[in-house]
gemmi code that builds the backbone of each chain (N, CA, C; Angstrom):
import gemmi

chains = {
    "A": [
        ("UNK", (-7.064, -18.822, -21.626), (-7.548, -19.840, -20.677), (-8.163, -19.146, -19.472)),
        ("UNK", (-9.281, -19.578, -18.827), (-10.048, -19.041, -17.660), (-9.159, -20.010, -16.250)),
        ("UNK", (-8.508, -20.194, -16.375), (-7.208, -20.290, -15.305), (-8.460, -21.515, -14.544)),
        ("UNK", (-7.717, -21.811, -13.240), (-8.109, -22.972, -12.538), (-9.704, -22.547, -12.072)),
        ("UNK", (-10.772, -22.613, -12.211), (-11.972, -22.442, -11.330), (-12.798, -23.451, -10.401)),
        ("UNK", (-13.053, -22.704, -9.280), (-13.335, -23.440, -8.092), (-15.124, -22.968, -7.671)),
        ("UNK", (-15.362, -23.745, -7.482), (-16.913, -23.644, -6.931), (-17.803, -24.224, -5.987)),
        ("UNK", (-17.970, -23.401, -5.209), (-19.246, -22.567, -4.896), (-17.621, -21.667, -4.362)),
        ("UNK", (-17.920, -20.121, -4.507), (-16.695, -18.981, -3.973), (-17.324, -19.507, -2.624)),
        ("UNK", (-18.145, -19.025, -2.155), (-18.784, -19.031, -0.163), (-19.139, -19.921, -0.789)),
        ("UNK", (-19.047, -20.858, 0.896), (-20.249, -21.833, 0.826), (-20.552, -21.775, 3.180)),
        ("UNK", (-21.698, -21.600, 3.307), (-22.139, -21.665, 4.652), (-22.896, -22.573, 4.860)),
        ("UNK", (-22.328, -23.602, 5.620), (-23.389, -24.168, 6.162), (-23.524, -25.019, 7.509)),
        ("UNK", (-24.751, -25.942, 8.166), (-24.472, -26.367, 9.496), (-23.381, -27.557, 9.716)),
        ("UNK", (-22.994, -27.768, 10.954), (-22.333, -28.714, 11.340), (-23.089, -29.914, 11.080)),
        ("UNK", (-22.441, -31.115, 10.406), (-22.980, -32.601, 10.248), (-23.528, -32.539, 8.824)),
        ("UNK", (-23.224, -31.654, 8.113), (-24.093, -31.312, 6.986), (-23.111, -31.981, 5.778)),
        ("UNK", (-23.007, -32.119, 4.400), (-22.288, -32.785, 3.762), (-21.581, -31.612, 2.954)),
        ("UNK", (-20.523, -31.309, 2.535), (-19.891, -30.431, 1.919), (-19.258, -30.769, 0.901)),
        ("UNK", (-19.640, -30.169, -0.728), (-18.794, -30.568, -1.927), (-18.281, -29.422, -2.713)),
        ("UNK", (-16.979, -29.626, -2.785), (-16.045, -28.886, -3.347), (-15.816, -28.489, -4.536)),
        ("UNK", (-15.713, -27.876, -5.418), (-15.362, -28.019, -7.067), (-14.537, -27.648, -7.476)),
        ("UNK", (-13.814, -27.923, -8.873), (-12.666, -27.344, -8.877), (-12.668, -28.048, -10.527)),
        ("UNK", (-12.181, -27.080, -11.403), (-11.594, -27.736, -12.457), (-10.377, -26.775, -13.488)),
        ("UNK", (-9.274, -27.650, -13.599), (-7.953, -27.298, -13.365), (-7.444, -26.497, -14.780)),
        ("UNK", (-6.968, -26.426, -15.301), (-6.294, -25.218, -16.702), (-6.168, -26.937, -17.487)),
        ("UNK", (-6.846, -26.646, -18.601), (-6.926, -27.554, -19.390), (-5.274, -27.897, -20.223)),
        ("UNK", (-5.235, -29.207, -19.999), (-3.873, -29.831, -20.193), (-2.989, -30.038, -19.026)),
        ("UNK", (-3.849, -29.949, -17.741), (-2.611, -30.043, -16.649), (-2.915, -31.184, -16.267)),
        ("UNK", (-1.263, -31.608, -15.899), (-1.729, -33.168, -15.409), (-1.946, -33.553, -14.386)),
        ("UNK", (-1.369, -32.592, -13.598), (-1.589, -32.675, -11.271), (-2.489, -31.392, -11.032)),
        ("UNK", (-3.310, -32.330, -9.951), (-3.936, -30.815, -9.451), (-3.824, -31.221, -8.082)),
        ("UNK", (-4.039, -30.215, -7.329), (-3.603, -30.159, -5.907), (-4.713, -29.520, -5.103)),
        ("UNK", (-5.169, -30.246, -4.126), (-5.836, -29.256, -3.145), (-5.508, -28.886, -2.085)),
        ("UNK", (-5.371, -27.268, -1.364), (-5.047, -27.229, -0.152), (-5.990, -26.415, 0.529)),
        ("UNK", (-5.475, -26.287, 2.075), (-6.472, -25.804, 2.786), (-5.529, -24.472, 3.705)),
        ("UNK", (-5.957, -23.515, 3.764), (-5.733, -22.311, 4.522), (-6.708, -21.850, 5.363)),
        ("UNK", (-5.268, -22.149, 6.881), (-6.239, -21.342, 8.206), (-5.201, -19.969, 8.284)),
        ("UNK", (-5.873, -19.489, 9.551), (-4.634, -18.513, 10.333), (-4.104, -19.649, 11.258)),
        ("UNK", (-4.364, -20.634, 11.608), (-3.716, -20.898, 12.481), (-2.656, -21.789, 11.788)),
        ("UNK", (-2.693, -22.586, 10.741), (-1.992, -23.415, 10.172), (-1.496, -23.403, 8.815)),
        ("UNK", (-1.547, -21.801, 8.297), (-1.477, -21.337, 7.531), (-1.783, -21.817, 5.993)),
        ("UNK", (-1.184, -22.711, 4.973), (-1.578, -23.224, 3.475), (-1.118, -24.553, 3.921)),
        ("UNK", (-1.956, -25.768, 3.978), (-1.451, -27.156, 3.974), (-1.488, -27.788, 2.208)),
        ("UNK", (-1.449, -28.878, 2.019), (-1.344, -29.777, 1.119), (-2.067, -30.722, 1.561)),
        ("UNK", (-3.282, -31.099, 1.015), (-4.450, -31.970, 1.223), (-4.133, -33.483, 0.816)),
        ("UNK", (-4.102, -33.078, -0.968), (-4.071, -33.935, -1.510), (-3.132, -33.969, -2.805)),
        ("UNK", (-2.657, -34.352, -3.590), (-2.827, -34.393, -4.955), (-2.708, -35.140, -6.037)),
        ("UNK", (-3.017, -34.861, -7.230), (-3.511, -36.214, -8.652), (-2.722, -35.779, -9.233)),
        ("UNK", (-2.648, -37.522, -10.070), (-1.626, -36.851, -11.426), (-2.155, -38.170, -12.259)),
        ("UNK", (-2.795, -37.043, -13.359), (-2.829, -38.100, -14.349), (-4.432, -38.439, -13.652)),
        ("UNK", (-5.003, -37.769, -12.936), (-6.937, -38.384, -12.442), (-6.498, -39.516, -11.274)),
        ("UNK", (-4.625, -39.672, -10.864), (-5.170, -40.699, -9.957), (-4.291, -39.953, -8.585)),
        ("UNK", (-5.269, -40.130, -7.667), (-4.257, -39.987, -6.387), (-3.077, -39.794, -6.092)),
        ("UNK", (-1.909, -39.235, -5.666), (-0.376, -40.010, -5.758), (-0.224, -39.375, -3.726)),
        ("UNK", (-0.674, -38.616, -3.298), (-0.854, -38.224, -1.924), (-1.743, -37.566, -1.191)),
        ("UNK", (-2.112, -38.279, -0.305), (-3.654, -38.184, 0.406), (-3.065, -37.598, 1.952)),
        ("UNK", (-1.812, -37.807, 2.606), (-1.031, -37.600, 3.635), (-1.432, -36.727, 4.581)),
        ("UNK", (-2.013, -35.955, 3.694), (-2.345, -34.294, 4.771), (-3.688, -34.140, 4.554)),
        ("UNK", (-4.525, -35.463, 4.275), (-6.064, -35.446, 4.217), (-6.242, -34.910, 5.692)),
        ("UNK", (-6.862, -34.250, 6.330), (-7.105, -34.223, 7.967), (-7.851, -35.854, 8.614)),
        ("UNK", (-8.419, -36.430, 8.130), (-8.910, -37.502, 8.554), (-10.185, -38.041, 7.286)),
        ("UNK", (-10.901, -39.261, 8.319), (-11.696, -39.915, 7.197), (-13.631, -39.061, 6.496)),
        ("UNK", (-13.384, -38.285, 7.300), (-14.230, -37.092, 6.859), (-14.150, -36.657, 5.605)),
        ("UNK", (-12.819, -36.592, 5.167), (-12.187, -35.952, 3.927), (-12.178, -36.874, 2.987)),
        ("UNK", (-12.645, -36.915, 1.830), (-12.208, -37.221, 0.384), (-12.243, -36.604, -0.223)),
        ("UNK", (-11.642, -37.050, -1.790), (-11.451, -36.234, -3.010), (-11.054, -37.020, -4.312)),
        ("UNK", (-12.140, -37.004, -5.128), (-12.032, -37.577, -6.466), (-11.894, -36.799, -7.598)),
        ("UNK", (-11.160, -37.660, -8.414), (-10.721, -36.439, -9.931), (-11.345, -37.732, -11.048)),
        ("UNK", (-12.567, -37.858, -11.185), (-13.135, -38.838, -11.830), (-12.627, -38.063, -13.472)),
        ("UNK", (-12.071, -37.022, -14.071), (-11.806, -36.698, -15.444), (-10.535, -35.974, -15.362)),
        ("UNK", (-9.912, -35.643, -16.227), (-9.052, -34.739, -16.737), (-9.120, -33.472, -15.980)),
        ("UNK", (-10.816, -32.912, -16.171), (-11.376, -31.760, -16.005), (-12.092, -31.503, -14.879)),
        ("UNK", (-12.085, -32.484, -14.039), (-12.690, -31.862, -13.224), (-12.221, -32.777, -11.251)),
        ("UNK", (-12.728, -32.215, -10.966), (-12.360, -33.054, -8.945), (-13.224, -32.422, -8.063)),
        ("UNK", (-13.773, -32.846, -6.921), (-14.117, -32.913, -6.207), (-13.445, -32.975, -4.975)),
        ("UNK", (-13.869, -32.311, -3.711), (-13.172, -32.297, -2.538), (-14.653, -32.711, -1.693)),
        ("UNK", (-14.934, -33.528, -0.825), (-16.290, -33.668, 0.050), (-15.511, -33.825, 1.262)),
        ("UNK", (-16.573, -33.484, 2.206), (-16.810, -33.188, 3.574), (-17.983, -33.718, 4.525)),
        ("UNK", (-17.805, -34.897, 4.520), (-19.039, -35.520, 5.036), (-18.623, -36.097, 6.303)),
        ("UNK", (-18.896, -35.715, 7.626), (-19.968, -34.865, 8.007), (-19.241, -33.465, 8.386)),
        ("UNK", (-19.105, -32.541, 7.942), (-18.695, -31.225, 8.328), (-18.997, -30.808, 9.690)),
        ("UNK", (-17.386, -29.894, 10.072), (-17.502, -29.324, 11.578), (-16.673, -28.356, 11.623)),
        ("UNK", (-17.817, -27.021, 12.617), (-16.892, -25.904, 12.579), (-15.118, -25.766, 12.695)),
        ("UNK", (-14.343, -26.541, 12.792), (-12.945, -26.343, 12.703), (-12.537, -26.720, 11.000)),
        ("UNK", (-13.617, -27.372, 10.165), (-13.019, -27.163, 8.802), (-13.003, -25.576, 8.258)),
        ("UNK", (-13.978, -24.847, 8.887), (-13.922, -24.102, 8.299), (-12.677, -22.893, 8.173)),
        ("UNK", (-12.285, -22.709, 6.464), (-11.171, -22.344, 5.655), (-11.467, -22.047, 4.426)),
        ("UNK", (-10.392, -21.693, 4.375), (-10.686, -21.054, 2.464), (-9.606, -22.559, 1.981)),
        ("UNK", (-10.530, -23.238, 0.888), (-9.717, -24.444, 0.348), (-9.493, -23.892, -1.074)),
        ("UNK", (-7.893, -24.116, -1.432), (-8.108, -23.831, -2.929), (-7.355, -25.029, -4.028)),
        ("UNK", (-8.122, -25.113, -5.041), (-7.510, -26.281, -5.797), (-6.279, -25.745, -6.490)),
        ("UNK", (-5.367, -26.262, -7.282), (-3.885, -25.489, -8.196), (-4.199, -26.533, -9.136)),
        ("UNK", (-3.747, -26.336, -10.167), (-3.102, -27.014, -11.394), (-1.519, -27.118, -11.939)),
        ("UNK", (-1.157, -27.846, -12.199), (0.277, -27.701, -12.639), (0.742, -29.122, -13.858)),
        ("UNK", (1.412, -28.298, -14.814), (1.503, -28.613, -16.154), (2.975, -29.910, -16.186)),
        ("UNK", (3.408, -30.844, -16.756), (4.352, -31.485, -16.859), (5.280, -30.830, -17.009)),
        ("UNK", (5.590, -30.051, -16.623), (6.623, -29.269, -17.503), (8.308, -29.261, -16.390)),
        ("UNK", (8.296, -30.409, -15.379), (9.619, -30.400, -14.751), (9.480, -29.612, -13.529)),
        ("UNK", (10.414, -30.038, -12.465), (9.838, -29.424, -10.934), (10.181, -28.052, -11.169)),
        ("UNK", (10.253, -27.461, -11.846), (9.997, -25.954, -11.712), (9.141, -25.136, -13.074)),
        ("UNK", (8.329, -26.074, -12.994), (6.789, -25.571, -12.952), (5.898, -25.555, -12.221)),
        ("UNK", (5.651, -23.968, -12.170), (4.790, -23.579, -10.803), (2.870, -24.074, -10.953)),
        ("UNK", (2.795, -23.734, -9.744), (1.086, -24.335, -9.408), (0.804, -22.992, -9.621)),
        ("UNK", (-0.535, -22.825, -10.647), (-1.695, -22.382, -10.647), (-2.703, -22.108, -9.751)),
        ("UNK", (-2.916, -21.541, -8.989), (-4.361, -21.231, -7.899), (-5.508, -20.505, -8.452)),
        ("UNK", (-6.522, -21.428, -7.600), (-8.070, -21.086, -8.152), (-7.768, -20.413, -7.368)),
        ("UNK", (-9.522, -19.421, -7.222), (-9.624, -18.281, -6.337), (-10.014, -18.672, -5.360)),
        ("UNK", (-10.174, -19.816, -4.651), (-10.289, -20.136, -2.958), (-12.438, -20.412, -2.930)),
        ("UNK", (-11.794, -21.555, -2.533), (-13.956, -21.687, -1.627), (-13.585, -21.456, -0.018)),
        ("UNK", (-14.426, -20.292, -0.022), (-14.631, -19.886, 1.649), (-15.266, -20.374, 2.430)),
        ("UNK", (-15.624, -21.260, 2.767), (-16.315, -22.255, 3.899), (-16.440, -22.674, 5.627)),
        ("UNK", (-17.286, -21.568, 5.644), (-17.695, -21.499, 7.199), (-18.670, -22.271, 7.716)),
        ("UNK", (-18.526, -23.364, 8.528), (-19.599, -24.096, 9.325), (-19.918, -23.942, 10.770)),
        ("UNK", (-21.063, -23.708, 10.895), (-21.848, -23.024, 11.836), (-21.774, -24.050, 12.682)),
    ],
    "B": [
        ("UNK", (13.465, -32.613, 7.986), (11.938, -32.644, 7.041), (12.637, -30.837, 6.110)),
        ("UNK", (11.390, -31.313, 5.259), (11.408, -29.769, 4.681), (10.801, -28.620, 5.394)),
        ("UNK", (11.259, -27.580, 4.950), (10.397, -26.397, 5.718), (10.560, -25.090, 5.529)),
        ("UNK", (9.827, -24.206, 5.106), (10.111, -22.495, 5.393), (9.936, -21.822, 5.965)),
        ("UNK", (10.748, -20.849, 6.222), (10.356, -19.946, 7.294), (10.310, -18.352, 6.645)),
        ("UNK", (9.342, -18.018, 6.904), (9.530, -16.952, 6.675), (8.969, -15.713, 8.370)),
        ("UNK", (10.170, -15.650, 8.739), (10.448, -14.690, 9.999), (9.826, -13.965, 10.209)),
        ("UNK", (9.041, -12.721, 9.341), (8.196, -11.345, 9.656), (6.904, -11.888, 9.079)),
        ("UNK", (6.150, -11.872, 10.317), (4.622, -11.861, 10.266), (3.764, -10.857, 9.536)),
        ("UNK", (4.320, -9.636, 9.639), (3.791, -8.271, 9.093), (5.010, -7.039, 9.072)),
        ("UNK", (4.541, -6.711, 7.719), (5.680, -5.484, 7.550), (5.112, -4.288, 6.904)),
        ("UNK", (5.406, -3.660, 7.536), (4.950, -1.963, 7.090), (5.852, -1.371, 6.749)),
        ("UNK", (5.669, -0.734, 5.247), (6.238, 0.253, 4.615), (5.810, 1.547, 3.748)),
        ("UNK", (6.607, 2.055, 3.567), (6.291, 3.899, 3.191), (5.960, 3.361, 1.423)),
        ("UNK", (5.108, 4.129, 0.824), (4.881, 4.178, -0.988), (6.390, 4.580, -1.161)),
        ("UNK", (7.206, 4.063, -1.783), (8.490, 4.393, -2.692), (9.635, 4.091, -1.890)),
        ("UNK", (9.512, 3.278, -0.894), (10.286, 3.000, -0.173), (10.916, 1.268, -0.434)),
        ("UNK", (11.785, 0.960, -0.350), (12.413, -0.537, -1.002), (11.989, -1.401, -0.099)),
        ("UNK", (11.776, -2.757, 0.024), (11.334, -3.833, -0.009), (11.773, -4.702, 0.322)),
        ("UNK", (12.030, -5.164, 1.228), (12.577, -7.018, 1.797), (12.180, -7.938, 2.773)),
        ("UNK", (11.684, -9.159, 1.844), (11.043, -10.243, 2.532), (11.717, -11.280, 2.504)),
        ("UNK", (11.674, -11.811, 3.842), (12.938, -12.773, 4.453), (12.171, -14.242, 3.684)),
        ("UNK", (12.874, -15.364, 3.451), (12.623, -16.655, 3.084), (13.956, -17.093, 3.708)),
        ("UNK", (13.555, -18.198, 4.450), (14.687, -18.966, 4.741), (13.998, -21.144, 4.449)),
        ("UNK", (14.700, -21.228, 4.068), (14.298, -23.036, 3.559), (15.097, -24.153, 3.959)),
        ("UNK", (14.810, -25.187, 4.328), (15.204, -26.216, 5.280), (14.954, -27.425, 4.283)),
        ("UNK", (16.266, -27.694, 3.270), (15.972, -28.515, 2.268), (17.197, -29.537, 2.289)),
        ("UNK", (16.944, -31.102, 1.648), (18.970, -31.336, 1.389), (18.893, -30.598, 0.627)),
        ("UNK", (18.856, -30.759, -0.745), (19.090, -30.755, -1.770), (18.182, -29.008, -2.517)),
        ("UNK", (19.263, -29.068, -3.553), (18.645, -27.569, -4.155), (17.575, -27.461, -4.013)),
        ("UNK", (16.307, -26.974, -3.920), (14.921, -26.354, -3.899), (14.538, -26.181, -5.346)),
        ("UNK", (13.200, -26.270, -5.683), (12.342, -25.028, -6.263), (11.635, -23.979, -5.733)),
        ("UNK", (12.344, -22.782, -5.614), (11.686, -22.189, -5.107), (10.867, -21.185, -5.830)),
        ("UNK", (9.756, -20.365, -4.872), (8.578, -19.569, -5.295), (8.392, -18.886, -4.387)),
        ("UNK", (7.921, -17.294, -5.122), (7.153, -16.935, -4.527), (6.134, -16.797, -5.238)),
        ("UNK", (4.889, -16.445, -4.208), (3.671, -16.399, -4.669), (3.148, -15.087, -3.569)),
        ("UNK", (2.019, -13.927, -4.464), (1.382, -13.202, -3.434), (-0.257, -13.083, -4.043)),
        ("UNK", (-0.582, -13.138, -2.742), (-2.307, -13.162, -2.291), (-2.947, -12.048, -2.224)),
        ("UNK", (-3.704, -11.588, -3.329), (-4.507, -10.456, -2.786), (-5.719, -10.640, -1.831)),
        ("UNK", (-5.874, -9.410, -0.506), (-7.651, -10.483, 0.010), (-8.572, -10.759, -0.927)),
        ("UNK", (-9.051, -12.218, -0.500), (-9.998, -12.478, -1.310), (-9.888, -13.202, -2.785)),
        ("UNK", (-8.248, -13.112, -2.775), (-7.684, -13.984, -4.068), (-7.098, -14.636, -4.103)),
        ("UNK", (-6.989, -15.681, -4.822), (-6.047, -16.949, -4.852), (-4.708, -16.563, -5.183)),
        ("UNK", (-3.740, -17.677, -5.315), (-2.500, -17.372, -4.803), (-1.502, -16.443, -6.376)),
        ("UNK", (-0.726, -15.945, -6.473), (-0.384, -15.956, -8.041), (1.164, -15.923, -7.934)),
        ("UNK", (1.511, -16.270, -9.316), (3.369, -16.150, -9.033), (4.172, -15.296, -9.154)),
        ("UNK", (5.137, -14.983, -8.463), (5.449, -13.705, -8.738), (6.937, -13.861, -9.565)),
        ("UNK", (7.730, -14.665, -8.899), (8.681, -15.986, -9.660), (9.149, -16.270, -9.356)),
        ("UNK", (10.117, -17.081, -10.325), (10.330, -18.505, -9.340), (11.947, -18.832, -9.586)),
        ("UNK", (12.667, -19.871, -8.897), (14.266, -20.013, -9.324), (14.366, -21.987, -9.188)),
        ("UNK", (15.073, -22.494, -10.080), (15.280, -23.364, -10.222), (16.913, -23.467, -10.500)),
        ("UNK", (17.339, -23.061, -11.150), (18.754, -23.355, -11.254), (19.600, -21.910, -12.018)),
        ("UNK", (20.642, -21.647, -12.654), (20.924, -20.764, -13.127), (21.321, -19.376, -12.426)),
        ("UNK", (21.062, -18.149, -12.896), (21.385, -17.053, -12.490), (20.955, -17.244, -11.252)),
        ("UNK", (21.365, -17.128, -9.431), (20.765, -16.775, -8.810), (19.888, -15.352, -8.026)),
        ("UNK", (19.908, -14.655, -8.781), (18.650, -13.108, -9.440), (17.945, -13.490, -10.328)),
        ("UNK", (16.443, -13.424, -9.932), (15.567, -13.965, -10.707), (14.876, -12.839, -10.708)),
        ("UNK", (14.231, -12.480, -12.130), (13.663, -11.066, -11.918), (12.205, -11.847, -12.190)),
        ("UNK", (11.038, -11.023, -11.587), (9.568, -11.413, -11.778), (8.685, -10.386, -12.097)),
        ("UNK", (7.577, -10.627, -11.925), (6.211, -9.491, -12.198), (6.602, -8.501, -11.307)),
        ("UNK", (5.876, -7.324, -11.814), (5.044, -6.561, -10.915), (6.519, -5.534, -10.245)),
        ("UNK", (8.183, -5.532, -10.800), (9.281, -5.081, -10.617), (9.876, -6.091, -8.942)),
        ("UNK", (9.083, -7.255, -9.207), (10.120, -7.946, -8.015), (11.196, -8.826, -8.641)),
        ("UNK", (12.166, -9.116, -7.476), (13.377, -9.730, -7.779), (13.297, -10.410, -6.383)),
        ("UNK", (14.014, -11.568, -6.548), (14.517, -12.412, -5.669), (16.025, -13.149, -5.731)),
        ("UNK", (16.650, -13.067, -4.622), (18.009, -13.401, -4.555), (18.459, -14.938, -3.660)),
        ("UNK", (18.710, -16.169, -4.798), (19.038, -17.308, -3.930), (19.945, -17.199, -3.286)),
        ("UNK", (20.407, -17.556, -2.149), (21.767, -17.477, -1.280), (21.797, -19.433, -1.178)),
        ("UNK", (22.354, -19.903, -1.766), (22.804, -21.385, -0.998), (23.570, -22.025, 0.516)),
        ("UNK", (24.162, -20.597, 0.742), (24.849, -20.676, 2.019), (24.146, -19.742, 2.734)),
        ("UNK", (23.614, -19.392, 2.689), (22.387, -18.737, 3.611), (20.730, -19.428, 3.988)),
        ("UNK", (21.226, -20.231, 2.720), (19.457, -21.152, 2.680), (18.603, -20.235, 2.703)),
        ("UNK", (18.451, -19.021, 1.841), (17.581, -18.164, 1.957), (17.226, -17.205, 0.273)),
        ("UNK", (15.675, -17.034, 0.036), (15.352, -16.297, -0.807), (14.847, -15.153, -0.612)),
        ("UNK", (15.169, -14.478, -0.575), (14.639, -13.024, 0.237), (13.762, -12.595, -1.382)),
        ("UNK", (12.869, -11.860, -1.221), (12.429, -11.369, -2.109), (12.584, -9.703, -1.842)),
        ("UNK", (12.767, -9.042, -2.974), (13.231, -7.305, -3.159), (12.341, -6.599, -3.909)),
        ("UNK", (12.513, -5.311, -3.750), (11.549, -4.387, -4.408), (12.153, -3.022, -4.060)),
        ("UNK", (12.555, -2.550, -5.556), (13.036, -1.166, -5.135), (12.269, -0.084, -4.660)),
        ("UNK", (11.199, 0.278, -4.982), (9.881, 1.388, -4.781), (8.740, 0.196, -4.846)),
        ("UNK", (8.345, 0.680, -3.684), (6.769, -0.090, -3.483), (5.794, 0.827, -3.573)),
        ("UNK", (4.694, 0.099, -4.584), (3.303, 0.865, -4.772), (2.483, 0.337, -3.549)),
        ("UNK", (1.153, 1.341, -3.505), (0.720, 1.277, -2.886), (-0.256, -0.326, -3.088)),
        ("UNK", (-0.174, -0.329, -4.294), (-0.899, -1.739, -4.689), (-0.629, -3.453, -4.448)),
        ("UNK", (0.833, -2.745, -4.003), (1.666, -3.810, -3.437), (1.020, -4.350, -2.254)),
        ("UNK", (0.378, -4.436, -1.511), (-0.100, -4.475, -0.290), (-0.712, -5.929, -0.319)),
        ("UNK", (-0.458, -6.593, 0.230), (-1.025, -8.265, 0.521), (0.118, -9.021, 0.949)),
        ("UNK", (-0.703, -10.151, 1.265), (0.087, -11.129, 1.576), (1.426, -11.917, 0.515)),
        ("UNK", (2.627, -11.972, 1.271), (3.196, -12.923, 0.263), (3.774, -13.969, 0.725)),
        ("UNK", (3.754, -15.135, -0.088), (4.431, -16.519, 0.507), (5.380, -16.913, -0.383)),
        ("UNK", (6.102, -17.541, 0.611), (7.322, -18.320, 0.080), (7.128, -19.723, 0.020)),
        ("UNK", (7.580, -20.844, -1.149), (7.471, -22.312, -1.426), (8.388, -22.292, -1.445)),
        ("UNK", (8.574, -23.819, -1.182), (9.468, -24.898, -1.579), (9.010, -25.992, -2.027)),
        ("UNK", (9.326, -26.315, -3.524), (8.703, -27.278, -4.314), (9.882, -28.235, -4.438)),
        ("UNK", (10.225, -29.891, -3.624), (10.384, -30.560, -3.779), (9.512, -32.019, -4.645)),
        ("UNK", (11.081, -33.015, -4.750), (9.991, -34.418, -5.566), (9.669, -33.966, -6.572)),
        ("UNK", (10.332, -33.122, -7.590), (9.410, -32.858, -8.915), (9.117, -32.006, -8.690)),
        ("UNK", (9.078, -30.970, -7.665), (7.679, -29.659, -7.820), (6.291, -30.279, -7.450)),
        ("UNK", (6.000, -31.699, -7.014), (5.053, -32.116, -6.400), (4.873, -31.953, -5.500)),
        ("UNK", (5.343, -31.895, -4.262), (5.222, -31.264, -3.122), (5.480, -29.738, -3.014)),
        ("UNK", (4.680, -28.922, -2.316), (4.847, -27.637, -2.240), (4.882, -27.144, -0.449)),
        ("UNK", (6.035, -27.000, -0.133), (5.549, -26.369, 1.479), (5.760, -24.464, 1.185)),
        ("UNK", (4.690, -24.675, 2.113), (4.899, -22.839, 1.882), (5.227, -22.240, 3.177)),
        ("UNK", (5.791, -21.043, 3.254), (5.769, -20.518, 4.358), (4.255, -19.947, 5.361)),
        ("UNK", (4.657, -19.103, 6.220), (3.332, -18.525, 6.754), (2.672, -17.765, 6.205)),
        ("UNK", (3.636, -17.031, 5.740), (3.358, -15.917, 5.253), (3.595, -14.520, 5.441)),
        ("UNK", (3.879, -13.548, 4.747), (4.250, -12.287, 5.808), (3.020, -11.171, 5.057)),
        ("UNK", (2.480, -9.993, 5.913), (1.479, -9.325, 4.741), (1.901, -7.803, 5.008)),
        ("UNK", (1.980, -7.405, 3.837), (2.671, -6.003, 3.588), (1.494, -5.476, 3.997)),
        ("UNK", (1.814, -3.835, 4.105), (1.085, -2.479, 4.602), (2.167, -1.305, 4.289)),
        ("UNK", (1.168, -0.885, 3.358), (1.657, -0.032, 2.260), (1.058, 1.758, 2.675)),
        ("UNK", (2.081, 2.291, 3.124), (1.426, 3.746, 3.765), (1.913, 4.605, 2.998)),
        ("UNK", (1.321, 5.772, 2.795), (1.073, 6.994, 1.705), (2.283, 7.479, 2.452)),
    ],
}
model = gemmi.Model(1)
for chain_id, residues in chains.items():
    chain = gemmi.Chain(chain_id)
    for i, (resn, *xyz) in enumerate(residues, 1):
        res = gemmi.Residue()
        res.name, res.seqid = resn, gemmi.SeqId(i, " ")
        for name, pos in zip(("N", "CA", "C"), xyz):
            atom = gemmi.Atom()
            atom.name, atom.element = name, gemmi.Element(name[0])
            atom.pos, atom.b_iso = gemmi.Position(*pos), 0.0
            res.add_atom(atom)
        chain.add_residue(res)
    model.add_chain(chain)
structure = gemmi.Structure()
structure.add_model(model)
structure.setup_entities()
């Protein structure tokens, strides 16, 4: 398996600009999770799905933020209108039914700096 | 609320020298716990994990971790550290199923010849 992959690795761009996330999770998992890492606030919990539907949005930062898992395979994180304090490395996880001690999977992080 | 702490921001150590990273967790109820370490530039990976059973959990890479219940703490160990060892590592706590994940800050090794 090519483990969780996330896309665009960098992404740069201006403030007010629209920002989309990618991410698609280890095939057969049923939650995927997105979080966000600063230095200042170290790894949060954004969001996460189970099963393609929502179950916690809590630690969205505000209404700027969404995130859809329209398949199995794939989700989206957007950023409309983007501002230099999003910028972070966001990374999506996957994690399998397999009982609370089955661990999350991490993509390799989208680096996202807004100017 | 839930929460981890992990106490040392940064730790420096000698190549072949042993290893200990503090976890302390703020849970009712038993934990899942994890660790996970970050290389720069890489996403997170597991190193392992404890759910119930033996509390010595052996993982990748020659780490071990030791649950304490009356300490509320997972320290993670390492008898000889490579130099490759060097990155960040975090500590979870996976409540609700393992659906929720809080992690610590983080602490990031520095690995000297």
């Amino acid at each position: 398996d090519a483990g969780v992959i996330q896309s665009p690795r960098h992404e740069v761009t201006e403030m007010g600009q629209e920002v989309t996330l990618r991410c698609k999770p280890i095939s057969g998992h049923d939650y995927l999770f997105w979080y966000r890492q600063t230095m200042m606030r170290g790894l949060e919990l954004l969001i996460y799905f189970n099963n393609n539907v929502p179950i916690d949005d809590s630690g969205m930062p505000e209404d700027r933020f969404s995130a859809k898992m329209p398949n199995a395979s794939f989700s989206t994180l957007k950023i409309q209108p983007s501002e230099p304090r999003d910028s972070a490395v966001y990374f999506c996880a996957s994690r399998g039914t397999s009982g609370g001690e089955g661990e999350q999977f991490f993509g390799p992080g989208t680096r996202l700096t807004v100017l | 609320a839930q929460s981890v702490t992990q106490p040392d921001i940064h730790i420096t150590v000698s190549e072949g020298a042993s290893l200990e990273l503090r976890c302390n967790y703020s849970y009712g109820a038993t934990p899942y716990l994890f660790w996970y370490v970050q290389s720069p530039g890489q996403g997170l990976q597991l190193l392992l994990k404890y759910f119930s059973g033996d509390t010595l959990v052996q993982g990748i890479k020659g780490f071990e971790a030791e649950f304490k219940r009356s300490q509320s703490s997972f320290n993670l160990r390492k008898p000889s550290v490579h130099w490759s060892d060097a990155a960040e590592y975090f500590c979870a706590v996976g409540v609700l199923l393992g659906n929720q994940f809080y992690f610590g800050t983080g602490t990031s090794l520095t690995v000297i010849p």
